[in-house]
Structures are given as structure tokens and as C-alpha cells.
C-alpha positions in Angstrom: 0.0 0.0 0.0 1.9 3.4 -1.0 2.0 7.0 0.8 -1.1 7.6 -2.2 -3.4 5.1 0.1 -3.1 7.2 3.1 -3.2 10.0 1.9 -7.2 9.0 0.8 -7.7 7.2 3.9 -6.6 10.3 6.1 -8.7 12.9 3.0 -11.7 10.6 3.6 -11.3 10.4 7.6 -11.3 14.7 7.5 -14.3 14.6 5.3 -16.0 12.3 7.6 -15.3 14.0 10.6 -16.0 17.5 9.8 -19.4 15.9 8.3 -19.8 14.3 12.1 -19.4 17.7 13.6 -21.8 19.5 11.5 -24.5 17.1 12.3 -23.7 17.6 16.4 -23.3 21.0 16.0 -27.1 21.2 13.7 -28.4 19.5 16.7 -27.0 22.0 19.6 -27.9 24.7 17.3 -32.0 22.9 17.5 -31.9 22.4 20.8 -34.6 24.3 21.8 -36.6 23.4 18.8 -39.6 21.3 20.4 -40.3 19.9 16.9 -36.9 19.4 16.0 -35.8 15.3 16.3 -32.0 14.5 17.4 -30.1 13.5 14.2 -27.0 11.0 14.4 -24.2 10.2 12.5 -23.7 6.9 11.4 -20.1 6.3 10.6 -18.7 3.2 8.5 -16.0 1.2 7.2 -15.5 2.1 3.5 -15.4 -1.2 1.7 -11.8 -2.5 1.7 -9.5 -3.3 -1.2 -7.9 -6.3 -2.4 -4.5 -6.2 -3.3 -2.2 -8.8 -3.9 -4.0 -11.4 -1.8 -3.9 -8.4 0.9 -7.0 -6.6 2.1 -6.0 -3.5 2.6 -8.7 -1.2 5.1 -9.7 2.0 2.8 -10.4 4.2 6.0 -14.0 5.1 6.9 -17.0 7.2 5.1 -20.5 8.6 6.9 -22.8 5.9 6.0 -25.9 8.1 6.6 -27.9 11.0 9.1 -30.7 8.7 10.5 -33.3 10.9 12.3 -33.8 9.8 15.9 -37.4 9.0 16.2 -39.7 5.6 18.5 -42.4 5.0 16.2 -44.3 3.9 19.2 -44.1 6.8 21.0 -45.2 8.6 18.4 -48.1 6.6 17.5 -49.3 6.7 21.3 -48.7 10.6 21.6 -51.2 10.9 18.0 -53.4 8.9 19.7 -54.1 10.1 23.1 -53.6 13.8 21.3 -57.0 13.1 19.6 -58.9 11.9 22.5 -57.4 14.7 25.0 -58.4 17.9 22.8 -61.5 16.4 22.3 -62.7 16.4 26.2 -60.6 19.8 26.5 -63.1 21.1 23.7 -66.1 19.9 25.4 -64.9 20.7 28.5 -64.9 24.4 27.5 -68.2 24.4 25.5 -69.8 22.3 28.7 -68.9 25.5 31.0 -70.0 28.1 28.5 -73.5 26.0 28.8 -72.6 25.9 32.8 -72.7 29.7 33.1 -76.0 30.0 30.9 -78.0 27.8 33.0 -76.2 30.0 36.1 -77.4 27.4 38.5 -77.1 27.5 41.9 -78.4 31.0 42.0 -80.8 33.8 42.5 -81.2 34.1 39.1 -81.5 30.1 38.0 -85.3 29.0 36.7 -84.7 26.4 40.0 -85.3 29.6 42.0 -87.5 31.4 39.2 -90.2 28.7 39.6 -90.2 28.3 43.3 -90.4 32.1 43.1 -93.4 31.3 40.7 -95.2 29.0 42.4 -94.6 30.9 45.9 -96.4 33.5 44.4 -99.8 31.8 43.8 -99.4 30.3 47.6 -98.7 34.0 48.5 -101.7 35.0 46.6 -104.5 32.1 48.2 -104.0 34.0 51.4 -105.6 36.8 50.0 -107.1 36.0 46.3 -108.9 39.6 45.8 -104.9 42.0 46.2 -104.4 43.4 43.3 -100.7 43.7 44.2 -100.6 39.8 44.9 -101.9 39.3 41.7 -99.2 41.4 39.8 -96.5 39.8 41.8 -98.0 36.5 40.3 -97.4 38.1 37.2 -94.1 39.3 37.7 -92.7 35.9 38.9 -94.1 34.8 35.3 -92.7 37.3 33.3 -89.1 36.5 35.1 -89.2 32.8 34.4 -90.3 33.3 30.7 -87.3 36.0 30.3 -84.7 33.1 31.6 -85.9 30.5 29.9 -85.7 32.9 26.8 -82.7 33.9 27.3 -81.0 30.3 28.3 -82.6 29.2 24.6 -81.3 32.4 22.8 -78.0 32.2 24.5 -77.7 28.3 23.5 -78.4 29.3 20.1 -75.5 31.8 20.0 -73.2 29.0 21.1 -74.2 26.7 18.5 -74.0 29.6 16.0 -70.0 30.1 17.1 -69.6 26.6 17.6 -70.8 26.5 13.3 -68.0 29.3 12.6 -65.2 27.5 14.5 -65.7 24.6 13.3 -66.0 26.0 9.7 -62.5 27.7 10.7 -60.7 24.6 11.7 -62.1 22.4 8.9 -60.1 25.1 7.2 -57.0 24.5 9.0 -57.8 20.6 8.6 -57.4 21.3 4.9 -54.4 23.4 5.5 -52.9 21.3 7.0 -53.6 18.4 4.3 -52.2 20.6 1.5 -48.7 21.6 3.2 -48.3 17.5 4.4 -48.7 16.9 0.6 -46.6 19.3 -0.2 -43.8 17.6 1.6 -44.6 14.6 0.8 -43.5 15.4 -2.5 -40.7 17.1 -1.5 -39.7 14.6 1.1 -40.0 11.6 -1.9 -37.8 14.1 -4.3 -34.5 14.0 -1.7 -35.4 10.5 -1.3 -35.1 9.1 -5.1 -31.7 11.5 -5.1 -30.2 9.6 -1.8 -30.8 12.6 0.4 -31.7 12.6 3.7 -34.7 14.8 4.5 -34.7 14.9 8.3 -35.8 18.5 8.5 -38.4 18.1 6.6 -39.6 15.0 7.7 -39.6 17.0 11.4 -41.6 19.5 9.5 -44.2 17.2 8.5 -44.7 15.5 12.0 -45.3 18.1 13.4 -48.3 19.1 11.1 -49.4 15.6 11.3 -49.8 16.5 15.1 -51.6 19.5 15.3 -53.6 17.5 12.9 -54.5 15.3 15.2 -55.6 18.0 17.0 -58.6 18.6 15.6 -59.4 15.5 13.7 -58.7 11.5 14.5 -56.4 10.1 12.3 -54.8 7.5 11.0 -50.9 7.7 9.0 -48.8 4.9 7.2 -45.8 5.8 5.6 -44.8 4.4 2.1 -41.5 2.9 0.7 -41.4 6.4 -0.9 -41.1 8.0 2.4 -44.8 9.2 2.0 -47.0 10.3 4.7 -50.8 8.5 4.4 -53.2 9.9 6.0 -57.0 8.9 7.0 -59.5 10.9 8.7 -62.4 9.2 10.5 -61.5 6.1 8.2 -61.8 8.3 5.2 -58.9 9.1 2.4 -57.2 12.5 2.9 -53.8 12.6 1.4 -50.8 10.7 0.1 -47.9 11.8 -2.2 -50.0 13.0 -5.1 -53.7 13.9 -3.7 -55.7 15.3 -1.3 -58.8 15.6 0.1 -60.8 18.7 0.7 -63.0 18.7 3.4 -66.2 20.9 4.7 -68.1 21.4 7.5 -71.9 20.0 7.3 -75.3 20.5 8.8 -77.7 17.8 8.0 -80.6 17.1 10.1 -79.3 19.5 12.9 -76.0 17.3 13.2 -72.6 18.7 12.6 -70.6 16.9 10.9 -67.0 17.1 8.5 -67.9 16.0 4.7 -66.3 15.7 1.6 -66.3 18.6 -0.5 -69.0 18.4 -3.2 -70.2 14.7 -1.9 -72.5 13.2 0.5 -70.2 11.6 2.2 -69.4 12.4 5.7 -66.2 11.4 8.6 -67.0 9.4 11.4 -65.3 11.9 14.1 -64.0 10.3 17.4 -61.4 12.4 18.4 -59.6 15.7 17.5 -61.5 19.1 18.6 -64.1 18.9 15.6 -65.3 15.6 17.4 -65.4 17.9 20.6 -67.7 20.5 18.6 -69.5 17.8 16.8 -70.9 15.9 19.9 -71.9 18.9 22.0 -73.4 20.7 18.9 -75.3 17.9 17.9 -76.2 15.7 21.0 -75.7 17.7 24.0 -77.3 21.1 23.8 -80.2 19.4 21.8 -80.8 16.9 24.6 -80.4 19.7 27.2 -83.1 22.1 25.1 -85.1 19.1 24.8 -85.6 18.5 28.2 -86.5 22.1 28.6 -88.9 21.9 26.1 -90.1 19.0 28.2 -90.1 20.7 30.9 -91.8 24.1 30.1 -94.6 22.2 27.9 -95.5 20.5 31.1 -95.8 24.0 33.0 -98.0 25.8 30.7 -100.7 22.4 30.3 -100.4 21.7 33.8 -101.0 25.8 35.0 -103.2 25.9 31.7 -105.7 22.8 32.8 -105.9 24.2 36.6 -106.3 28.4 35.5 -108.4 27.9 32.6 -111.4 26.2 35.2 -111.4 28.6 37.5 -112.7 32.2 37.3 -111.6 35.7 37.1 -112.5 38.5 39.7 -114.3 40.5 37.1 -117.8 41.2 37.0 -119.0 38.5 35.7 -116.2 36.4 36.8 -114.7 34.3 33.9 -113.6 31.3 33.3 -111.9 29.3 30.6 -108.9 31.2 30.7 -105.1 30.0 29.9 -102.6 31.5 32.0 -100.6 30.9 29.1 -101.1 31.1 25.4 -98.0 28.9 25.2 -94.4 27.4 25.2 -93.4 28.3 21.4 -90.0 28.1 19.7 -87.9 28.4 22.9 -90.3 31.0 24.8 -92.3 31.0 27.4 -95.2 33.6 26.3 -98.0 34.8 28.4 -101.5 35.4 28.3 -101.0 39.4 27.0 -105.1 39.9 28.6 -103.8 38.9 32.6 -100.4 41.1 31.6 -102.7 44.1 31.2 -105.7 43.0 33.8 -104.5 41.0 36.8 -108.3 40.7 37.5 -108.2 37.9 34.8 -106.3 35.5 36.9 -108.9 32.9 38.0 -108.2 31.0 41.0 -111.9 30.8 42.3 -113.2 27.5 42.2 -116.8 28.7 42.6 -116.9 32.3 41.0 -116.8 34.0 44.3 -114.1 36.6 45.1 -112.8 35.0 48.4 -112.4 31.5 46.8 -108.4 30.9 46.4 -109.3 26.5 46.1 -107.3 27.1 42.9 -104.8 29.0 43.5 -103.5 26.6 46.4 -103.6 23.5 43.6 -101.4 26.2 41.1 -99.1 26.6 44.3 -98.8 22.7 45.0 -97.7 21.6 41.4 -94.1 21.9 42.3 -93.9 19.1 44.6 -96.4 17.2 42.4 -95.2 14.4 40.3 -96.6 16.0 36.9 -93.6 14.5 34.5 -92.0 12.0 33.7 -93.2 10.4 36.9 -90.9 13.3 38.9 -91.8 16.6 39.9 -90.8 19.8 38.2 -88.0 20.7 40.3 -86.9 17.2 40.9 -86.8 17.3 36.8 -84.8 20.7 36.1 -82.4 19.5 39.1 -81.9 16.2 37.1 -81.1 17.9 34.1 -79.1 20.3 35.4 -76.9 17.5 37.3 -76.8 15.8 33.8 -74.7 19.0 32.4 -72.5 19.4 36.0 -71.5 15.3 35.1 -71.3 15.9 31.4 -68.8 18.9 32.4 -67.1 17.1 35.0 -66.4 13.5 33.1 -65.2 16.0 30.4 -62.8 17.2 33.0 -61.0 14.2 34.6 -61.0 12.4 31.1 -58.7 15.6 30.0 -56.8 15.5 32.6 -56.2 11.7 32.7 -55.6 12.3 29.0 -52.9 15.2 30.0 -50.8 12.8 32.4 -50.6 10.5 29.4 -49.5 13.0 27.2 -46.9 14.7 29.5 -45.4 11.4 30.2 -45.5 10.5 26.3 -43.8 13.8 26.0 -41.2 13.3 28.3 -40.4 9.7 26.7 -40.3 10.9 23.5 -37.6 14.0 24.3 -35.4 11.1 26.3 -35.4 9.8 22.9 -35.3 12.6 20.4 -34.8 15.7 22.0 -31.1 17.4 22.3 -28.9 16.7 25.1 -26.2 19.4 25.0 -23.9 17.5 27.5 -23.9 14.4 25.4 -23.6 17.1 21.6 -20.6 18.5 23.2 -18.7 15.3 24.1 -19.7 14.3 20.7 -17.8 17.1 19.1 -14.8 16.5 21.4 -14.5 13.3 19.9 -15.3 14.2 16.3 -13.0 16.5 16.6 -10.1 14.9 18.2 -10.3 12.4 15.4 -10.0 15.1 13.0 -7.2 16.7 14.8 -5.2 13.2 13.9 -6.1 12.9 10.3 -4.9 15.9 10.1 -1.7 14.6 11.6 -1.9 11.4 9.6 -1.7 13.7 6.3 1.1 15.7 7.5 3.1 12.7 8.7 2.5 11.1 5.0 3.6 14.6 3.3 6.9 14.4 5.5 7.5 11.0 4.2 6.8 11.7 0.9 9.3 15.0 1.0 12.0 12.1 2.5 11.6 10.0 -0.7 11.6 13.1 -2.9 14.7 14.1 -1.4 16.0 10.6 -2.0 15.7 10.6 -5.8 
């Protein structure tokens, strides 16, 4: 083997070495990158020669920059992603609806309808006051403004729930058309025996906040593609994508296919969050409502409309109310104006109150369901305080997952300065004596020179 041989062995060492150093010194300079992925370089034995029945060693060469990555980890972190900004959606829509309902309190239709039916008790004591009669009144008028208001202001969430999950089906697509993007890009270094770790940090990190909002499912290709499904439905590989939209069919919200009729199954991701509340919760909870106020007006309704009025003639036949209609609670407009048209005389005569003691007693009277109106409204009022808390702990629990998933995958991935740094003395060490190995082979070559 002449001075030629180690002069390429020492050549090829330098190259390899300063190559070494640049990836250490990429990953010190990333180190507070959260999306960046430790890269390490993976250093070989160039393939030997064979020379006169000798194999001579030919030194050394950087066999490649491999990406440091657990697919595991990754796959659990996408995962539990899905389900835990799911439950942290609901849990914020679930105390938006908390604060509307502003149960316990003064102002709650729990205390509104005692206040209510308290008032006809307050009025049997003396059936002919005038100022009894208006409180009656007044109590009514309070509870038909909440229950208004508690349907308009669940209407206004389900109209911004619509726009944001318009806005992140947006994102959804967004997303989509950048992971294509560089999936191309990622296949192009790939077919040129490049090494595309940047890019492929690049493109898990959009496949996470993906999974943010939508569940997923990814394969990767020989290619080095990135497949993705959402809710078991195509939504991009190397050379197509998906565009999605967001739906309203048969007051359900739901992510479709652009210009089809085919819709995603959502199960995690914050659309699934918006989804469920949007289209299951708030419609039971205004369901029950409904329920419940429909009950109120027939059961006041059947009792008022018997009785008679203190007017001369007294009347009878009268509705309290002329109804619970789209969400609102709407009074008779003639007992607004004349409180002399409330009828709780069983007999026509002014001192009778028989009725006004049976309008009293319906609160405590199993009228629905089998249950009485309070114990109804408290039931469905403890069925948004569980709906908020289960919301809760399952983010939470979800959380703990993810910090620990976190703190796996950064033992793994993530940057160790200490570790860089003793990577670079020995990277650089090494280069210090190919250096040396060069200069030692030019001195011998100089002694032959001088030789000749």
C-alpha cells in the first residue's frame, strides 16, 4: 500500500469527521426546537481493497444521518392527542352551557319557579290583592325571560360553535395541502439519496396539530410518504388530497367531503369535541327544557283555565298561558294588562283561592316523567354538571398521558447538549489526527523526494 493510500484514507477520515461535527453541531444549534428530532451520525468502514491477496482497510465514510425518532411513542402521543383535545373542547363548550343555566343561584329557573309557584301560595291567602296578583305576574314574566334567554344564548353558542368549526375544517385542509406538499418534497430527496430529516420533522409536526382537531390514521410508504385517513376516510398521500367541509344535515354537525355526500366518522380531535356537543348535548339539554316548560304551561293551563276571574261577571276558561313556542315561554297578553283575569276561584266567588292553592302545590307534584318539576330541572341540570365534570377528569387523565409520552419521546429525540458536546470533542479529536496522519504522510513523501 503506498503514501497515495493514506493520503485517501486520512482525506476521507477529514471529510467524515467535519461531516460528524456538523451534524452535532445542527443539533446543539435545535436544541430548543420542540419539533426538531436529534439526528445521528452513522459512521462506516468504507469497503476495503484487495491487493495482492492483501485486504487492505480504505479508511472510513458517513454511511448516513438517520433521524432519531420511536415510532411507538409517536403513534401513542397521535393517539391520546385526539382523545385529550377532544374532552378539553367539550370541557370548554360544557362550561360556556354551565354559566348559561347560572345554576345555583338567584337568578336560576330552579329559583325562578319556586319564586313562581310561591307566588300563587302568597296569593290564596288573599285572592282579591291586586298587588298579589301582579307579583303572580311578575314571577311569570321572570321565568319566561330566563328560559328565553337560556334558549337564545344556546343558540348563539351553537352559531360560534358552526363558525369555528367551519374555521378549523379550514385548518384541517391546511394542513392536508402543506403535508402533501412535503410529501413530495420529502419523496424528491429520497429518489436523489438525500436525507430529508428536517423536513420529515416538518411534516410530523403538522401531522400533530392534525390530530388536533381530527382522528387520524398515518402509514408511511417505501417512498417515504405520509398517508393519512380521517375518521376512516382518504385524505392525502404523495400526489392527492382531500378537501373537506363542514356540514349541517338534520341539525347534526358533521366534517364532509367537498361536493359529496359523504361524511367522517369523528372520534377524536377538537371537531369531534364540537361535533358531539353541537349535535347531541345542547339538543338533549333544550329538549328537556322543552319538556319541561310544555309540562308548565298544560299543567297551569288545565288548573287556571277552570277557574274564574275577579271580574264582573267572573270568567272562566282562561289560559294562564297562550303557550311554550320556539324556545319561549309567552304569556296570556289579557292577565299582563288586567290582573283581575287571573282565576283561581273555584266557585266564582271573590274569596275563593281552592285554585290557587292546587297552582301553588304543582311543584312538589309528580306532573312529568313520573318526577316533579324541580326534581326534573335539578336532574337535568346534574346531567350538564356530570357531562362537564367526566369532560374534565377524562382531559386530565388524557394530559398525564401526554406529559409522560412527551417526556419519553424527548429522552429519545430531543437534544442533550452535554452528550452534543462530548460528541464534538470526539469528532474533533479524530480530525485533529487525520490531520496529523496527512502531514506525517507529506513528510515521508518529502523524504523520498529528497532521496531521488
Amino acid at each position: 500500500m503506498g503514501l497515495s493510500k493514506v493520503f485517501d484514507i486520512s482525506r476521507r477520515s477529514l471529510t467524515t469527521y467535519q461531516n460528524a461535527m456538523n451534524v452535532s453541531s445542527h443539533n446543539i444549534a435545535n436544541a430548543s426546537n420542540k419539533n426538531y428530532s436529534r439526528q445521528r451520525a452513522i459512521i462506516q468502514t468504507e469497503t476495503p481493497e484487495v491487493t495482492s491477496n492483501f485486504v487492505w482497510g480504505s479508511g472510513i465514510r458517513l454511511d448516513d444521518v438517520q433521524r432519531v425518532r420511536d415510532d411507538l411513542i409517536d403513534k401513542q402521543i397521535l393517539f391520546n392527542q385526539q382523545s385529550y383535545t377532544s374532552n378539553q373542547k367539550q370541557s370548554l363548550l360544557l362550561g360556556q352551557i354551565e354559566m348559561v343555566f347560572s345554576e345555583p343561584s338567584d337568578i336560576g329557573i330552579s329559583n325562578l319557579m319556586n319564586q313562581f309557584f310561591n307566588s300563587w301560595n302568597e296569593l290564596a291567602v288573599t285572592p282579591n290583592s291586586i298587588p298579589l296578583r301582579n307579583n303572580v305576574v311578575y314571577s311569570a314574566q321572570n321565568l319566561a325571560a330566563k328560559i328565553g334567554s337560556i334558549n337564545n344564548d344556546l343558540d348563539i353558542i351553537k352559531s360560534d360553535m358552526f363558525q369555528e368549526f367551519k374555521e378549523k375544517t379550514n385548518a384541517v385542509n391546511e394542513y392536508l395541502t402543506q403535508i402533501r406538499e412535503l410529501n413530495t418534497k420529502i419523496y424528491e430527496s429520497t429518489a436523489v439519496n438525500r436525507t430529508p430529516n428536517d423536513l420529515s420533522d416538518t411534516r410530523d409536526m403538522l401531522v400533530e396539530e392534525l390530530s388536533k382537531l381530527v382522528n387520524l390514521n398515518v402509514t408511511y410508504d417505501t417512498s417515504g410518504n405520509a398517508n393519512i385517513s380521517i375518521g376512516g376516510v382518504f385524505a392525502v398521500d404523495g400526489s392527492s388530497v382531500t378537501k373537506f367541509e363542514a356540514v349541517v344535515d338534520d341539525g347534526k354537525l358533521k366534517l364532509g367531503i367537498a361536493n359529496t355526500d359523504t361524511t367522517v366518522s369523528l372520534k377524536g380531535g377538537e371537531l369531534a369535541g364540537i361535533s358531539d356537543t353541537y349535535s347531541n348535548k345542547i339538543p338533549n339539554y333544550q329538549t328537556r327544557l322543552d319538556n319541561l316548560f310544555t309540562q308548565i304551561v298544560a299543567s297551569v293551563n288545565t288548573i287556571h283555565s277552570s277557574g274564574y276571574s275577579l271580574e264582573e261577571p267572573p270568567q272562566t276558561g282562561i289560559n294562564f298561558f297562550d303557550g311554550y313556542i320556539n324556545g319561549k315561554l309567552v304569556l296570556n297578553e289579557a292577565i299582563v294588562n288586567d290582573p283581575n283575569k287571573i282565576a283561581v276561584s273555584a266557585d266564582g266567588t271573590k274569596g275563593n283561592a281552592e285554585l290557587a292553592l292546587q297552582l301553588g302545590e304543582l311543584n312538589s307534584q309528580k306532573v312529568i316523567e313520573g318526577t316533579t318539576l324541580a326534581a326534573y330541572y335539578n336532574s337535568l341540570i346534574s346531567t350538564v354538571g356530570n357531562d362537564k365534570l367526566a369532560s374534565d377528569r377524562m382531559t386530565e387523565a388524557n394530559s398525564m398521558v401526554l406529559e409522560q409520552l412527551d417526556l419519553q419521546r424527548s429522552s429519545v429525540s430531543g437534544v442533550s447538549i452535554d452528550e452534543e458536546m462530548t460528541d464534538i470533542i470526539k469528532f474533533q479529536r479524530a480530525y485533529g489526527a487525520s490531520a496529523k496522519l496527512i502531514k506525517i504522510a507529506d513528510e515521508m513523501l518529502e523524504t523520498i523526494m529528497n532521496l531521488i
